[in-house]
N, C-alpha and C positions, 0 to 999 in steps of 0.2 A: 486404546482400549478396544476390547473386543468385544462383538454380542454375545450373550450366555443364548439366550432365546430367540428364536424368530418368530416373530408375531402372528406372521404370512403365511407359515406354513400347517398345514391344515392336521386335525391332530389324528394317530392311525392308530390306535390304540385307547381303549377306557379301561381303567384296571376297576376291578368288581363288577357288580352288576346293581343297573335301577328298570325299572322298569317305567315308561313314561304315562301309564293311568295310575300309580304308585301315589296315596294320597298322603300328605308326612302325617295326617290326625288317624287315620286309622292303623299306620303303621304305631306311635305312642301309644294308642288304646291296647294294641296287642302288647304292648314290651311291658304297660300298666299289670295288664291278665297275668301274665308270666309271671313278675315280681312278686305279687301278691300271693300267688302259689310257693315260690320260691322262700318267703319270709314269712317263718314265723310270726305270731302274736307273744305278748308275753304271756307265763304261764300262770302269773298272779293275778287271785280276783282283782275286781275294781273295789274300791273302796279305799277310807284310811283304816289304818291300826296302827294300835298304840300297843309298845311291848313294856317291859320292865327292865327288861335285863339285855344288851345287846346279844346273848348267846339263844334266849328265847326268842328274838326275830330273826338272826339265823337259822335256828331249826325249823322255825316255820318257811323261811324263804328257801331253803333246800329239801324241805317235806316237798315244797310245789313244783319244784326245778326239778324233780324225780316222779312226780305223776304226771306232768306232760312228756316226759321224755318215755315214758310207761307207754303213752298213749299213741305218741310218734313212731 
C-alpha cells in the first residue's frame, strides 16, 4: 500500500485567504449585520386575530403582504 500524503512535506499553497489578526467574533457580528439587512421581517402586525370566515383572514393576510411589498 502506498502513501496518499506526506506528512513531511511542507505545504506551498493556501487556497482563499485569512488574514492572521482575522478575529472569528467580529467576523459573525458582521455576517449577523448583513443577514439582518438581507431578511425581511414579517409584514403582519403583532398581535392575535380572530377572523370568521377563513376567506376574511385571507384577505386581511394579503391586504398586508401587499402593503409591505408597497413599501419595499
Amino acid at each position: 500500500m502506498s502513501v496518499i500524503v506526506n506528512l513531511e512535506e511542507s505545504i506551498g499553497k493556501w487556497v482563499g485567504r485569512k488574514d492572521a489578526g482575522d478575529d472569528p467574533f467580529a467576523a459573525y457580528a458582521k455576517l449577523l449585520r448583513l443577514s439582518r439587512g438581507l431578511i425581511s421581517t414579517t409584514p403582519y402586525p403583532r398581535g392575535v386575530f380572530r377572523f370568521k370566515t377563513h376567506e376574511e383572514a385571507d384577505e386581511w393576510k394579503w391586504k398586508h403582504i401587499l402593503k409591505a411589498a408597497k413599501k419595499g
